[in-house]
Every structure is written in structure tokens, then in C-alpha cells.
C-alpha positions in Angstrom: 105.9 124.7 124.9 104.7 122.3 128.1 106.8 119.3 128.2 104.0 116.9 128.4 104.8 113.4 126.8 102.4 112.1 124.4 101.6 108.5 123.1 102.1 108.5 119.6 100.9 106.1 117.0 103.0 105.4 114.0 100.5 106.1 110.7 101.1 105.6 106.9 101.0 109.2 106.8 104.4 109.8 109.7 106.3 106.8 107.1 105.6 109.0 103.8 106.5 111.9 105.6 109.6 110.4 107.1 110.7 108.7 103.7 110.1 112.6 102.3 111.9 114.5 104.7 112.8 113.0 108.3 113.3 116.5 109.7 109.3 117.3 109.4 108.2 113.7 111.3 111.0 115.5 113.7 109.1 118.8 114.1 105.7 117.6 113.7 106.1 115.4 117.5 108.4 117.6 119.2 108.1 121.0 117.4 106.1 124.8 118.5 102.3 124.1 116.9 102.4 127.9 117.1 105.3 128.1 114.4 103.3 125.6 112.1 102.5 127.2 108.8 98.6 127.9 108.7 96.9 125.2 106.5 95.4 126.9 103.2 91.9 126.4 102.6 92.7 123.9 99.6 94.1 121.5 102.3 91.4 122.4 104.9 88.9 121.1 102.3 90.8 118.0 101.4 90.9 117.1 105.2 86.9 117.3 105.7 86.6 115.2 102.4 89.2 112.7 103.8 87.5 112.3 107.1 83.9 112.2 105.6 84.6 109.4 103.2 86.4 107.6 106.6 83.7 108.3 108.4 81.4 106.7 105.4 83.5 103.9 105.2 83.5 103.0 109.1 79.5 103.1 108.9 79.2 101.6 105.9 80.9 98.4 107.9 78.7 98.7 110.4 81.2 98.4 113.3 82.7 100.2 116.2 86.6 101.2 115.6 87.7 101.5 119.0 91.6 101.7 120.1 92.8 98.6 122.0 95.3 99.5 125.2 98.0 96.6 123.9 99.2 95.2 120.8 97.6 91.7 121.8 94.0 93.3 122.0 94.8 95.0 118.7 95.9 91.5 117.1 92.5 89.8 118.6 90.0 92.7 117.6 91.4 92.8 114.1 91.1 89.0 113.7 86.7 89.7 114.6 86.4 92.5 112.9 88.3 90.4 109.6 85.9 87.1 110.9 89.0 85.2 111.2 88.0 82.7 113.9 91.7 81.5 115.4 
């Protein structure tokens, strides 16, 4: 495995996980992809209805979800896309 650092986002999903089993959020940054357990095609099908209903939502709102460089831009783009006018 190349030893190429990689930004990483914390998600909801990586805090489940890690409240499950810390050893998996452990393996799933740092670990072989190629030893990773295939997905079975009950799981493949649940991902492509997740992200269709994400993408449904993000067009039914009618706005671009872009990711800011810093947590400041993050801060100020959430408070427009919420209409919060401070």
C-alpha cells in the first residue's frame, strides 16, 4: 500500500462506526482496500438508493453543495445556505 496521506473528513457514519468497534474506523483509514470484504449486492443496492435520495434531496433545494477549504468558509456558507443573515 502507497503511503500517500489523505484529508479525511470526520462523518456521522466514522462516529457510529467508532462507537461500534474503534478497530474498523482504524482499518477503514489506514488499512489494505485489497483485504476489504467484497460488498454483497444487498448493500451495493442500499448505497445507490442512499445516494439517489441525497442526490434528490440536494436538487430538490436547489443549491450547489460545494466543500469550503477552512472551517470559517464552512461556518459562513452554512449560515447562506440556512438564510441566516449575521
Amino acid at each position: 500500500m502507497s503511503q500517500v496521506k489523505r484529508i479525511r473528513k470526520i462523518t456521522a457514519t466514522a462516529l457510529r462506526n467508532y462507537v461500534w468497534c474503534p478497530r474498523q474506523v482504524q482499518l477503514n483509514l489506514i488499512g489494505d482496500p485489497e483485504l476489504r470484504d467484497p460488498l454483497d449486492l444487498f448493500l451495493k443496492r442500499r448505497f445507490e438508493r442512499g445516494n439517489a435520495y441525497e442526490k434528490h434531496v440536494v436538487e430538490q433545494l436547489g443549491k450547489t453543495v460545494s466543500s469550503p477549504p477552512d472551517a470559517l468558509c464552512s461556518g459562513r456558507q452554512t449560515s447562506l445556505i440556512m438564510g441566516d443573515s449575521r
